[in-house]
N, C-alpha and C positions, 0 to 999 in steps of 0.2 A: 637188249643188253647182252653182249656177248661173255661167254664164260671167260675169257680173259680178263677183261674188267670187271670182273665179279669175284674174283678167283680172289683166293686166299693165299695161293703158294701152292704151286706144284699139279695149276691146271683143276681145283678140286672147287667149285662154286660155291656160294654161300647163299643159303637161304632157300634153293630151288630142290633141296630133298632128293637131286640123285647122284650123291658122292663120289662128286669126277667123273660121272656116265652122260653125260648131256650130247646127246648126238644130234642136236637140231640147229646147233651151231646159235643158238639165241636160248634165253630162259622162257618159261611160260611158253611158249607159240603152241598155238592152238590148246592150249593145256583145257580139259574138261574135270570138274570137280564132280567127284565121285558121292552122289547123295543118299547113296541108297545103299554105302559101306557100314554102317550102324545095325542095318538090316538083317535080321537072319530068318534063313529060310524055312520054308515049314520040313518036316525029317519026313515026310513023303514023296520030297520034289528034289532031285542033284541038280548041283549044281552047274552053270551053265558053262562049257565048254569049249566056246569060242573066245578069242580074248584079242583086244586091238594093239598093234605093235608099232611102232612110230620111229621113223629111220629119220635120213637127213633133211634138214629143216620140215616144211610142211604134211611130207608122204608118211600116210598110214596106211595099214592094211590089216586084214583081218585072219589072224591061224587059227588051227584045232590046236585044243590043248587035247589028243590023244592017250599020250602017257599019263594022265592026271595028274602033271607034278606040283608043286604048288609053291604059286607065282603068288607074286603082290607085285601091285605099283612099284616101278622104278628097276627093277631087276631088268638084267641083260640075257639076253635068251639069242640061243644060234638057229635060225629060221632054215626051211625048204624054199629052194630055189633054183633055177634052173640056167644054165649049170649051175651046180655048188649049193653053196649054203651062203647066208646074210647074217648080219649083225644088229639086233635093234633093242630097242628099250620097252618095257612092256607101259603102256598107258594110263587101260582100261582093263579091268576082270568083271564080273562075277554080273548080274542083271543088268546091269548100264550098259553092257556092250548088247544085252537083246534089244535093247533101246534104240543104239543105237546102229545096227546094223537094219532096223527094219526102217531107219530115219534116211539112211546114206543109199542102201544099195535095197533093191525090194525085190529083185530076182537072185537073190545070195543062196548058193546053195553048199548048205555045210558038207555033202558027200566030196564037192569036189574042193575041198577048201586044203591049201597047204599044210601041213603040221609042223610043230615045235619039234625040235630032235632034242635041246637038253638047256641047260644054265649056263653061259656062258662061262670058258675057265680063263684063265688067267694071259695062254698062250693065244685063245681068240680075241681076248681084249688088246691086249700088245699088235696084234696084225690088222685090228682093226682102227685102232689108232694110227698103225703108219698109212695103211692106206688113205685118211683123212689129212695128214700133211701133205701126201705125193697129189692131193687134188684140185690145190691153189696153179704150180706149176706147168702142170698137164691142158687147163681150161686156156692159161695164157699161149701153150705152144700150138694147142689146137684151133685157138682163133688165127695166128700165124699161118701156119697150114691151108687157111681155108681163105684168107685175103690173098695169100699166093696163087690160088686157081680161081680167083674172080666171083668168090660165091656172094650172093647177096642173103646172107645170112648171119644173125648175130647169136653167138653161143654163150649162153647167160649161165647155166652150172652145170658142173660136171658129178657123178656121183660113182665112189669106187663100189664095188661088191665086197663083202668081208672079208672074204678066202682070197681078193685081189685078184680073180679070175679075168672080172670085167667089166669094164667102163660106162656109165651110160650119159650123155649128153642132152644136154636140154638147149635147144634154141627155139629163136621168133624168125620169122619170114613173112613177107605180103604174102606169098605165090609156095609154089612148089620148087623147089631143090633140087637136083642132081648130084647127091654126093658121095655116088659110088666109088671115085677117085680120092673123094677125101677119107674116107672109107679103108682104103686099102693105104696109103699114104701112114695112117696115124698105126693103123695094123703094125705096120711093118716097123714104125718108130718106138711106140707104145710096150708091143709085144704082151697084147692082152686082146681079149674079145671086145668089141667096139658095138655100140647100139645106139641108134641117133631116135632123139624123142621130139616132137614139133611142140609146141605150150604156146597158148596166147599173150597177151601183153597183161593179160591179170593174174594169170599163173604165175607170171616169171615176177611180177610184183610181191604175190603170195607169198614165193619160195625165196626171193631175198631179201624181204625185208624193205623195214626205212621209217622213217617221221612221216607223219602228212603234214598238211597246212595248220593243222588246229593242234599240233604241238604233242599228238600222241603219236605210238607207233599204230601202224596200219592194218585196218579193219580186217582187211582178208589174209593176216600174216598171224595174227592174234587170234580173232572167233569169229570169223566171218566162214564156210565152208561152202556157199550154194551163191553162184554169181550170176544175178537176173541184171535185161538188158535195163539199158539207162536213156532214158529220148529227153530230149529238151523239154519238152512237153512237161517233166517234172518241174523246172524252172521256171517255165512259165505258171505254175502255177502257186511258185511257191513267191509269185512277185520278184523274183531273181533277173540280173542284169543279164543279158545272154553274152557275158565274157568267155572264150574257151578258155582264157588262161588261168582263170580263176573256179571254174567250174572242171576241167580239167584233173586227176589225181595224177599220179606217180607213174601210172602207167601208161599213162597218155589219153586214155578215158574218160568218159564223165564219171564221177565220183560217187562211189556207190553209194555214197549217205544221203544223198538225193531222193532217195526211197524211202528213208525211213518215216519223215513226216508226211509224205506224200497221201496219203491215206484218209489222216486227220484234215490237211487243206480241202481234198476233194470233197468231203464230207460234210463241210463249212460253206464251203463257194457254191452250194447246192440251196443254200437259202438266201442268195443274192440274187439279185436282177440280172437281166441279161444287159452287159456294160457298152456293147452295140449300138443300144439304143439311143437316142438323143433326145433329152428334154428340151419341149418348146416353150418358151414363156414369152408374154409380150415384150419383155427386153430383148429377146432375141430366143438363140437357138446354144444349148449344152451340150458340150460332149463330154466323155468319160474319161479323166485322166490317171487314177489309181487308183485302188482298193488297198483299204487295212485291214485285214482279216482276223486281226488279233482285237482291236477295238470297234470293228465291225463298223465303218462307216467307208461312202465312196465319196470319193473326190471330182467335183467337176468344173468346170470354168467354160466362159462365154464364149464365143466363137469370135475370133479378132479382138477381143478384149480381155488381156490377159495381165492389164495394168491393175482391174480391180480383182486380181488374188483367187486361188483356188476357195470353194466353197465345198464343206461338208456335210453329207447327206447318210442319216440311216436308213437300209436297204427299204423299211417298210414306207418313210416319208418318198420313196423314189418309187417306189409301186404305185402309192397315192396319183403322185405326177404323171406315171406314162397312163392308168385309167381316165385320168383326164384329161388327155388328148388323144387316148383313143375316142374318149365322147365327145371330141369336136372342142374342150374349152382349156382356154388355157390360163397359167399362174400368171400374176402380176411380176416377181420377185422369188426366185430360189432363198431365196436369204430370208423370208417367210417361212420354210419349212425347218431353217436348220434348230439345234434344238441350244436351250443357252449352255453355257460350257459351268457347269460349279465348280466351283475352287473350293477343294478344302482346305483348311488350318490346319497345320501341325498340330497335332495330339500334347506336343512336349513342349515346352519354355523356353529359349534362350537363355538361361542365369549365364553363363559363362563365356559368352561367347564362341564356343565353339566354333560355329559356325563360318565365322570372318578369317580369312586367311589374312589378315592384316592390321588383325588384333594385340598385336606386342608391338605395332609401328611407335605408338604415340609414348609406350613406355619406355622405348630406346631413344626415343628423340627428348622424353624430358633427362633423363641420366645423363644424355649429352652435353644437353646445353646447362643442363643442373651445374656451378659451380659454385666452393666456397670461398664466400666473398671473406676479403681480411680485414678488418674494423681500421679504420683513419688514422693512424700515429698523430696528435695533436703538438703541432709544435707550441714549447714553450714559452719560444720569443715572439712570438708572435702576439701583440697584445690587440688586436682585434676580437681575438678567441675569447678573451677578459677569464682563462681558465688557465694556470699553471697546470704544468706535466707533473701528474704523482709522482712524490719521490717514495724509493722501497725504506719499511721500518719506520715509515711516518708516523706522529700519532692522530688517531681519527677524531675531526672535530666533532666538537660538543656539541650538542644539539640543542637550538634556543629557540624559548619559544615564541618570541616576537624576531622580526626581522629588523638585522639593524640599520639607519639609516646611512644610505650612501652620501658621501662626500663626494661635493663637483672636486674633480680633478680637471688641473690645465693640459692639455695635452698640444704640444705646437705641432700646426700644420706639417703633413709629410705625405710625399708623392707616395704612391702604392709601390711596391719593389716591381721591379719586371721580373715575370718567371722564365726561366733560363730555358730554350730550345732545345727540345730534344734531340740529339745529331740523327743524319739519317745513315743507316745501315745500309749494307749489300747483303748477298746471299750469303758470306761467309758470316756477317755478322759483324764485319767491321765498317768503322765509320767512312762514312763516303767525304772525298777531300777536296775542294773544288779548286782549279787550280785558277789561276789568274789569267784574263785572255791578254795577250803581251800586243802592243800596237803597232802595225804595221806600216812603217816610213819608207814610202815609197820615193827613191834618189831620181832625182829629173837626171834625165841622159844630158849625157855631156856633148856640146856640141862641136860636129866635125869641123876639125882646125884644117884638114885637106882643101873639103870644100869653101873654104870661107878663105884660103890663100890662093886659091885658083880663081875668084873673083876679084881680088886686090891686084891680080897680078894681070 
């Protein structure tokens, strides 16, 4: 995250503790937490005198604090340098840097170590900030420069001096360079001291930054400091498909995380069978088709018969097997050694269904179809129903306790009424009207009076 997007107003970060001093052009990078600041020393031992200082992006280095002044984290301090003087931000003090200077460098020798000259003021921070603008512009005109004389070189960052004295360049190359002429070219453009640095493809990674694949920033930009080689060899052990593009980092490399469990597999795959090997059994003859290391069984299948399914074996059941054909006998059936699979039951209950993603299906579809019905208006006249329509303000009959006897009524014969057809509607909702097909009186021709006078005649 670069101090821009972090910033507050006016270039000054939030959260990263060095108020508007960030010269790594990112927060955190490489940042080392200081454990052994709580600590204080016995009053027979001074304190230690070397202190680590941290310029743009990933470059530290190591000064004498000669003068004794006294630094803390985060402070800007004007460095010995040759020519001139630098500009950096202090890291590390006090026992952490004996740490680690005997971790990084182990022929470090503090006689010949540069010194601090002072705290940076006001007028050093100002020159050293434009310098840090003038080094976007500079990188771009100096790759210009150097595609004009045909170099096969790519120059990845450029880094000013504090005092703007002079420049120093970082590029990658397969081979070797020539670029005395680009050399004198930017000289003369520049009008500063020019110093060309060569960096590999995991340096130039280091020092600019970026995501990786797994959605953090990158190993050797953050805490990564010591970059050992990377062989396939790790892949293959780790069960890995041998994709470059996906094995592959940022720098065009295999990816150093490749190492990290590398250790633990090796350590593991050393109580498995040698996967070479091939069980014999009276069905035939196995080979090896994969290992799970994590649940510790191998995988093997029949030779030409790979309809009936890979079969799983624990390394010690396949020890069993190759023993007995080193003694001349062999297995009926692999599928005799494999071991049965338990299923456990969930510890927990279903009460809620949680579990079903299509648990609310049946209670949307009753809501839908759920409708209320409206109760049957009883027509009056209708004397089939043998039930008059209440009338409102009635008075409610009396309730008797015998039922009284009905009286035959004549009722004369009558057709059932026809109920009236619904009209049919269109889409507007009006009635559809059907027109009348009108019949077609087809006039016999008239016949020709020419032809029928030309016969008479």
């Amino acid at each position: 995250m670069s101090c821009t997007n972090c910033s507050s107003g006016g270039g000054t970060p939030r959260g990263c503790k060095n108020n508007g001093t960030c010269s790594s052009g990112g927060c955190n990078k490489l940042e080392v937490y200081d454990w052994l600041a709580n600590m204080t020393l016995p009053s027979t031992q001074a304190p230690y005198d070397i202190v680590e200082v941290r310029f743009k992006n990933s470059r530290k280095s190591f000064f004498k604090n000669s003068k004794n002044i006294s630094l803390q984290v985060g402070d800007v301090v004007v460095v010995e340098e040759s020519p001139g003087h630098d500009v950096g931000v202090i890291s590390i003090v006090g026992e952490l840097t004996r740490i680690q200077v005997n971790k990084k460098d182990s022929n470090f020798k503090p006689l010949e170590t540069k010194k601090i000259h002072r705290i940076a003021s006001q007028e050093d921070i100002d020159k050293w900030v434009k310098a840090r603008s003038l080094e976007k512009s500079l990188m771009y005109r100096s790759r210009t420069l150097a595609i004009d004389l045909g170099l096969e070189m790519k120059i990845s960052d450029v880094e000013y001096q504090g005092d703007l004295s002079k420049a120093t360049f970082y590029y990658t190359a397969d081979g070797r360079v020539d670029f005395r002429q680009l050399i004198k070219n930017m000289a003369e453009e520049f009008k500063v001291r020019i110093e060309m640095r060569q960096i590999g493809s995991r340096q130039e990674a280091s020092r600019l930054g970026g995501i990786g694949s797994c959605g953090r920033e990158l190993c050797c930009s953050t805490w990564l400091t010591d970059f050992r080689s990377v062989s396939t060899s790790a892949a293959r052990y780790q069960q890995l498909s041998l994709n470059p593009q996906k094995l592959a980092g940022q720098c065009g490399k295999l990816k150093c995380c490749l190492n990290y469990e590398l250790d633990m597999y090796i350590e593991t795959l050393k109580s498995f069978p040698k996967v070479d090997t091939k069980l014999r059994t009276e069905k035939g003859n196995a080979y090896h088709v994969k290992t799970d290391v994590f649940k510790k069984q191998l995988w093997y299948a029949y030779e030409g018969d790979m309809a009936s399914g890979l079969i799983a074996l624990a390394p010690e059941r396949v020890r069993e097997i190759i023993e007995l054909n080193i003694a001349g006998k062999k297995p009926v059936d692999l599928a005799e050694y494999t071991a049965p699979v338990a299923i456990k039951e969930p510890d927990y209950s279903n009460v809620v269904g949680q579990d079903s993603l299509n648990r609310f299906e049946h209670t949307f579809n009753k809501n839908k179809n759920k409708k209320k019905k409206k109760p049957k208006a009883k027509n009056p006249n209708n004397a089939a129903d043998g039930i008059s329509a209440p009338i409102e303000n009635a008075p409610k009959p009396k309730l008797q306790t015998k039922p009284a006897p009905l009286k035959p009524v004549n009722k004369p014969e009558h057709k059932p009424a026809q109920q009236p057809v619904a009209p049919q509607l269109n889409e507007n909702g009006e009635p559809i009207v059907k027109k009348k097909k009108k019949k077609n009186f087809k006039r016999k021709p008239k016949p020709n009076n020419s032809v029928n006078n030309e016969n008479n005649a």
